[in-house]
VEXDREN-2710 file (C-alpha; in Angstrom, 1 decimal):
% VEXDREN-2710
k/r/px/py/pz
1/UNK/0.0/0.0/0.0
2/UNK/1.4/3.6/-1.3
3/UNK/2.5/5.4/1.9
4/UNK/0.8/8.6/1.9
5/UNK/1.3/11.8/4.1
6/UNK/-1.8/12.6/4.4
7/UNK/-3.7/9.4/5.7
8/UNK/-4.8/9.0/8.9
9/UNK/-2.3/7.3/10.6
10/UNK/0.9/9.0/9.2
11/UNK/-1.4/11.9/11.0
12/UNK/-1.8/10.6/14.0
13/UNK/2.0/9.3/14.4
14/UNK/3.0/13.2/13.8
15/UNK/1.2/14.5/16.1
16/UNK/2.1/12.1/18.5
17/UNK/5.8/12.8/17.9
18/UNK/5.3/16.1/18.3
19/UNK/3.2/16.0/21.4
20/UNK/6.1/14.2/23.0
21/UNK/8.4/17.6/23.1
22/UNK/5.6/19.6/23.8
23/UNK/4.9/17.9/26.8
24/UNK/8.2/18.0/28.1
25/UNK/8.4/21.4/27.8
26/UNK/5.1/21.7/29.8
27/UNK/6.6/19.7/32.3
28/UNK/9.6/21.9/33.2
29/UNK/7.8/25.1/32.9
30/UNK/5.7/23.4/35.7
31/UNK/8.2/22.0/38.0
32/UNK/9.9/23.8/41.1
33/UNK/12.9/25.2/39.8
34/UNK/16.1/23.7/41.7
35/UNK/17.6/27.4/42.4
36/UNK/16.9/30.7/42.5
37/UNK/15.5/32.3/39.1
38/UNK/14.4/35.8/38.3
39/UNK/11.1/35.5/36.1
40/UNK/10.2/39.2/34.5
41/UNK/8.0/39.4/31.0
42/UNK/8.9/41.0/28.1
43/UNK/7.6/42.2/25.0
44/UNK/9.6/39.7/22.5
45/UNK/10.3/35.9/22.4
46/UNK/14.3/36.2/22.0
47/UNK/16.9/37.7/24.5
48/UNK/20.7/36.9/23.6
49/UNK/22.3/38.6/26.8
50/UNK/21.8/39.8/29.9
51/UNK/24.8/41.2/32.1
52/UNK/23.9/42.6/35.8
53/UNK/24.6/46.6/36.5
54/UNK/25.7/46.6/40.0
55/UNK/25.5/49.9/40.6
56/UNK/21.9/50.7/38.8
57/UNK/20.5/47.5/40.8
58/UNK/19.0/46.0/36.6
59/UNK/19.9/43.6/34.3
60/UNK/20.6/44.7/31.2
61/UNK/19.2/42.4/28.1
62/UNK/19.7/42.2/24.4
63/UNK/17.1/41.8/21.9
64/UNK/17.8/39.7/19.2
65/UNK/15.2/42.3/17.0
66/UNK/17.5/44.8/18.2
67/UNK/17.8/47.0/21.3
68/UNK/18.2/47.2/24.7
69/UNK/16.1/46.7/28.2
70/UNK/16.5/46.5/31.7
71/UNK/14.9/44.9/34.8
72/UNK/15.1/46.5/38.0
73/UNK/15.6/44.3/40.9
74/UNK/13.9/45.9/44.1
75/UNK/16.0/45.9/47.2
76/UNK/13.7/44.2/49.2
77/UNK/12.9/41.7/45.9
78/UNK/12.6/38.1/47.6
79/UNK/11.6/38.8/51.1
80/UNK/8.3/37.4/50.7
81/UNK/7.7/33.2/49.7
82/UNK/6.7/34.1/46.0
83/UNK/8.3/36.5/44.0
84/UNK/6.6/39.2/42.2
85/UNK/7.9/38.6/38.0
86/UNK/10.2/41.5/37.4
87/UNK/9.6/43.5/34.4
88/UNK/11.6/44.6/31.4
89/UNK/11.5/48.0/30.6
90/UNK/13.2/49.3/26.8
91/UNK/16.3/51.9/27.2
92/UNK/17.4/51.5/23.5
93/UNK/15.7/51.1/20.5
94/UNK/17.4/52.6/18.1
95/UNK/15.9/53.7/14.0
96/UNK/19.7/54.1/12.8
97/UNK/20.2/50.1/13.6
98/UNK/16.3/48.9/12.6
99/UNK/16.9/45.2/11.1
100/UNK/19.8/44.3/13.1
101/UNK/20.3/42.1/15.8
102/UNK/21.7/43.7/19.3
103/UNK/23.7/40.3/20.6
104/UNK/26.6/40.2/23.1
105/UNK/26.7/43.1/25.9
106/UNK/29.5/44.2/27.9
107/UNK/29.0/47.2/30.7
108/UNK/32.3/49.3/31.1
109/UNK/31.6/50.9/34.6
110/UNK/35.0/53.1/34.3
111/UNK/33.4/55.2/31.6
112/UNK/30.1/54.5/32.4
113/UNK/28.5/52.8/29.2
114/UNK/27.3/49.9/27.3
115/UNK/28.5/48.3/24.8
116/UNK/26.6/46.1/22.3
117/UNK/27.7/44.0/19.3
118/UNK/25.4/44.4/16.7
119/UNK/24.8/41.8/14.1
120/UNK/23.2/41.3/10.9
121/UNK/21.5/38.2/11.8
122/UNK/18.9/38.6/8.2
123/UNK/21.6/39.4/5.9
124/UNK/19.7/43.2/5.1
125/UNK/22.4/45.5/7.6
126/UNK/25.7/45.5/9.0
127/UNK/27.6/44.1/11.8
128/UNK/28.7/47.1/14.3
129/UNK/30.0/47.7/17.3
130/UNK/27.4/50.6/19.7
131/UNK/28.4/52.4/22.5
132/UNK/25.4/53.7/24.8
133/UNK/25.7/56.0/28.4
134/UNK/24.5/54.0/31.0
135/UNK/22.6/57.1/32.7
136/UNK/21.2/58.7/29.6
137/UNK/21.6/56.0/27.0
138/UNK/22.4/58.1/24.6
139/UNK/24.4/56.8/21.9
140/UNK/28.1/57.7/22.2
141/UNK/29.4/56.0/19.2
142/UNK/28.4/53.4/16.3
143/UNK/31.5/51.7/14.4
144/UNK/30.6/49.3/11.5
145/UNK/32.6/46.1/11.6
146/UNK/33.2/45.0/8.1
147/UNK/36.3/43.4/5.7
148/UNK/38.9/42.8/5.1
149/UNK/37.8/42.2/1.6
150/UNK/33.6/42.0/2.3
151/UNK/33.9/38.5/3.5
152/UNK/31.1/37.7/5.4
153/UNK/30.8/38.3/9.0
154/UNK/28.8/38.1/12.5
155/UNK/29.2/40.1/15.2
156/UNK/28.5/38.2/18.0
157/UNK/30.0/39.2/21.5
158/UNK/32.1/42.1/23.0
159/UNK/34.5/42.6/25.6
160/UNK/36.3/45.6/26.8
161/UNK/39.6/45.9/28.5
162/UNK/41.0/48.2/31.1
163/UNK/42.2/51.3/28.8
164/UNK/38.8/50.7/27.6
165/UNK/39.5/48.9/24.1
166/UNK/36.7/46.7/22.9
167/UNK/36.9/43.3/21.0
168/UNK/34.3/41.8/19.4
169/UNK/34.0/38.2/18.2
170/UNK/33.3/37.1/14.8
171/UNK/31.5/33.9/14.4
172/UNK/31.2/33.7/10.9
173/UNK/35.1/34.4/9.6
174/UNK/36.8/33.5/13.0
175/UNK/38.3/36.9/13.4
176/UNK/38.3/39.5/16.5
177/UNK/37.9/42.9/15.6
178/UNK/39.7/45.8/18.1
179/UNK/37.9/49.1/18.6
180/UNK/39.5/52.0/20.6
181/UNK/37.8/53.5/23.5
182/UNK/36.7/56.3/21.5
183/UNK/35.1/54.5/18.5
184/UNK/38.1/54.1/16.1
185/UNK/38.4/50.6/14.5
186/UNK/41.9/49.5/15.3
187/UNK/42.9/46.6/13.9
188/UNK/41.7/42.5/13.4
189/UNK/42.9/39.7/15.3
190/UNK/43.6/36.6/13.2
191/UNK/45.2/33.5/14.0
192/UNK/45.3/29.9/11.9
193/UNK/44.5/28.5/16.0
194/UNK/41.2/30.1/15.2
195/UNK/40.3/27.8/12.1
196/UNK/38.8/24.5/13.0
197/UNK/40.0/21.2/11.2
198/UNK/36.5/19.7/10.1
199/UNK/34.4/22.7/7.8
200/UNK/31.4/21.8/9.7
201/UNK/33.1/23.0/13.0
202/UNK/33.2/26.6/11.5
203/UNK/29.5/27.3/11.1
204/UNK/29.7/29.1/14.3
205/UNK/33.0/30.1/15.4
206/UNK/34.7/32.6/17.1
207/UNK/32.0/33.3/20.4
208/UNK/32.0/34.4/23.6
209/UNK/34.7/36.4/25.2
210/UNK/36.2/38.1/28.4
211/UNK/39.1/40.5/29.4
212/UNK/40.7/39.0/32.7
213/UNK/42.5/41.5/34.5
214/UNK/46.5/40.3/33.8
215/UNK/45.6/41.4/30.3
216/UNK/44.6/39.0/28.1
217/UNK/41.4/37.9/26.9
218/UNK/39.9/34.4/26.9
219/UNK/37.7/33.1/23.8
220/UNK/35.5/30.4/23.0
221/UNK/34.8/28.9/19.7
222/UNK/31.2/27.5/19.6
223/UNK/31.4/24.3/17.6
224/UNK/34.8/22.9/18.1
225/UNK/34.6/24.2/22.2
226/UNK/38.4/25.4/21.7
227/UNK/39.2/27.6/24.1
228/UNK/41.7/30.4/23.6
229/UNK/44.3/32.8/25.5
230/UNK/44.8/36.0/23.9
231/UNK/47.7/38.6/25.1
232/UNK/46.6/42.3/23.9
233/UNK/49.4/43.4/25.7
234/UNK/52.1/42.2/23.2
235/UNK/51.3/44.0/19.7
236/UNK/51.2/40.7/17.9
237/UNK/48.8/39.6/20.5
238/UNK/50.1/36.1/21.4
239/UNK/47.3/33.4/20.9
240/UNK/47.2/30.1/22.3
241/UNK/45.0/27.5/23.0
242/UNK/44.5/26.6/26.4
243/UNK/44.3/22.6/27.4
244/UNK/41.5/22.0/28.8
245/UNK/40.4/18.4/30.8
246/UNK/38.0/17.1/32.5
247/UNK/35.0/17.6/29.7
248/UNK/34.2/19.1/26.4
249/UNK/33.4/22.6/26.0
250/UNK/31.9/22.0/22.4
251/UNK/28.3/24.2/22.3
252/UNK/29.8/27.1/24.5
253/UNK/28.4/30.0/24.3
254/UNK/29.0/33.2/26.6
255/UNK/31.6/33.6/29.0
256/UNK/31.6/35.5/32.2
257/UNK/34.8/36.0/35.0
258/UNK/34.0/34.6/38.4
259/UNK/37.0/35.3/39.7
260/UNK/40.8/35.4/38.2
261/UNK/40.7/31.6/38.5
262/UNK/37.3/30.6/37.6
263/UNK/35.2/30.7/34.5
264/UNK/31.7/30.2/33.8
265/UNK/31.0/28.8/30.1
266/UNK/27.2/29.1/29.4
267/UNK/25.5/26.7/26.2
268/UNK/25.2/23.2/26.4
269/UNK/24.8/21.7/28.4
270/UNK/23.4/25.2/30.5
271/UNK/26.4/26.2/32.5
272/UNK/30.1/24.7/33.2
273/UNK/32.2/25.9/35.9
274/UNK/36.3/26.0/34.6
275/UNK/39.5/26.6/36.7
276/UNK/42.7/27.3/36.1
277/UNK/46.1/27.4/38.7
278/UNK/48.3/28.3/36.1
279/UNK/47.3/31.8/34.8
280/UNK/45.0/29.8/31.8
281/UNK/47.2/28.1/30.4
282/UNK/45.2/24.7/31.1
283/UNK/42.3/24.7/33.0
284/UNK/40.3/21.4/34.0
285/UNK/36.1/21.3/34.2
286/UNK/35.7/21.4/37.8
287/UNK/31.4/21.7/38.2
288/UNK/28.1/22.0/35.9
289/UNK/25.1/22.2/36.0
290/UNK/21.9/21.6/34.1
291/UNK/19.0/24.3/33.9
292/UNK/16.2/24.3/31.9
293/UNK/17.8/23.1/28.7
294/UNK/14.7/23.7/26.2
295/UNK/15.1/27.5/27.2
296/UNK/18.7/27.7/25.5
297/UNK/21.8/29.0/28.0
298/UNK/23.3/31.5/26.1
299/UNK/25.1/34.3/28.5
300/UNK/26.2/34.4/32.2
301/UNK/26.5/37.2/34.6
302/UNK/27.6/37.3/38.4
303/UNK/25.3/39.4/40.9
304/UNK/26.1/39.3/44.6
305/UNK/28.5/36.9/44.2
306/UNK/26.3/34.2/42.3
307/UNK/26.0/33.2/38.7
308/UNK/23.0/33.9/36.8
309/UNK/22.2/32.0/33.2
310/UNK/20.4/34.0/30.7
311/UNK/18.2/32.0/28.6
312/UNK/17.3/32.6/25.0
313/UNK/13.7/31.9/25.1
314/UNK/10.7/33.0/26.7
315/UNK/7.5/31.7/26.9
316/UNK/3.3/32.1/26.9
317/UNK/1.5/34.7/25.2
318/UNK/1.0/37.4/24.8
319/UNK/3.5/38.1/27.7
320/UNK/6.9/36.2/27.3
321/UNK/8.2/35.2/30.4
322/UNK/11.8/34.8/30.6
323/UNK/14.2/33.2/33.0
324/UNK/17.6/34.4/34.1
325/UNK/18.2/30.9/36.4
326/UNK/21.2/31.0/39.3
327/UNK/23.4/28.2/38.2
328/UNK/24.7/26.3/41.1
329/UNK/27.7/24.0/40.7
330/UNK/28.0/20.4/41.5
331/UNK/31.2/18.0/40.4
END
């Protein structure tokens, strides 16, 4: 008998199939969260980011349809058994960058701003680099990234050292580009460490990225979950690529500094906890830990001491409620 896609049964089995993941997801949106999560509602589905701002008491979220919000935490948020949901309130939305993406954040308290890697996730703008005061949020600067030679590109994450330089991650040609503090492109980074053996392994690359304080940045690529030192205090700036044991880090996604010695990798699985004894040049898993996986991990941020996961994804209708889910580590 002719199989046909439309009978009955070939009916039936696909919505079965799909009724399988749809109840899962049911499921965990139901279930007592292990640890601590901050619930607010927002106005879109998709929220790349989210780094906390200390001194403003807010996170500060990326929209993947471009812009900015925040979500003010109240001092006396989580004295009572249930927790009011936190909402998110748009700073930026801004007509010069309408049809890109707004992706990795970074908040440089010295000179009091923002800045946001821009992408052009539908092919229709350009990837950028934003700089926005964190009391005004006025725009301060906008640098497109581009080149060399128009290959193509994707902005992806930012991170900004101490004299205020930014570096942004390019997942799409493996490359870092440098930014001065007052806007000026400065130069690439390239590196043949930064090119993956297997094609495949290069559909997303170069990813998340931090500036630890000895001065040198730490980079993850996404697919292959290499994981690299970078010295931006040498002009050639020195890469290597740091041994890591004790797990894969393949699926990493944003990085975040919990202290000199410890990183936190957020992707998949949600969150893995990294140290290293020997100023990064190894570094062994140590923890992880396994949050709401169907929500996506993609960012990390550290508020009073504890590690936040932002996840991409936010659910119901037509208020999306979105999780940023304290990730506490176990071996």
């Amino acid at each position: 008998m002719a199989f046909s896609l439309c009978s009955t049964k070939t009916l039936l089995l696909f919505f079965l199939i799909s009724a399988i993941p749809v109840a899962f997801i049911i499921s965990s949106e139901l279930a007592k969260p292990p640890t601590h999560v901050y619930h607010y509602h927002s106005s879109g589905f998709f929220r790349e980011c989210a780094k906390w701002d200390d001194l403003n008491r807010r996170f500060l979220v990326s929209f993947i349809e471009g812009g900015i919000g925040e979500i003010a935490v109240p001092e006396d948020h989580g004295s009572s058994s249930e927790e009011a949901v936190l909402k998110e309130v748009t700073v930026v939305k801004d007509p010069a960058l309408a049809g890109n993406s707004s992706l990795g954040i970074v908040v440089d308290r010295p000179r009091n701003r923002l800045l946001v890697a821009i992408s052009d996730v539908l092919g229709n703008k350009y990837n950028a680099l934003a700089a926005y005061d964190l009391s005004t949020w006025d725009r301060l600067f906008l640098t497109k990234l581009g080149g060399p030679d128009n290959e193509k590109a994707f902005a992806d994450d930012v991170a900004v050292d101490a004299e205020g330089n930014a570096y942004v991650t390019d997942a799409k040609s493996n490359k870092i580009w440098k930014v001065g503090a007052d806007g000026k492109f400065v130069s690439f980074i390239r590196n043949p460490l930064f090119i993956a053996k297997e094609w495949y392994k290069n559909l997303i690359g170069l990813n998340g990225i931090v500036y630890h304080p000895d001065g040198f940045l730490i980079v993850i690529h996404t697919f292959s979950g290499m994981l690299y030192k970078i010295d931006v205090t040498k002009e050639d700036h020195e890469v290597k690529l740091i041994k890591v044991a004790g797990g894969s880090l393949a699926f990493g996604d944003g990085l975040e500094l919990l202290s000199p010695t410890k990183l936190v990798v957020a992707g998949n699985p949600s969150g893995r906890l990294l140290e290293s004894l020997d100023g990064w040049e190894t570094a062994s898993v140590v923890a992880k830990f396994k949050g709401p996986g169907h929500r996506l991990a993609t960012a990390a941020t550290v508020k009073d001491g504890r590690v936040y996961l932002n996840h991409l994804l936010g659910m119901g209708y037509p208020k999306k409620q979105h999780a940023l889910v304290e990730a506490v580590f176990s071996i």
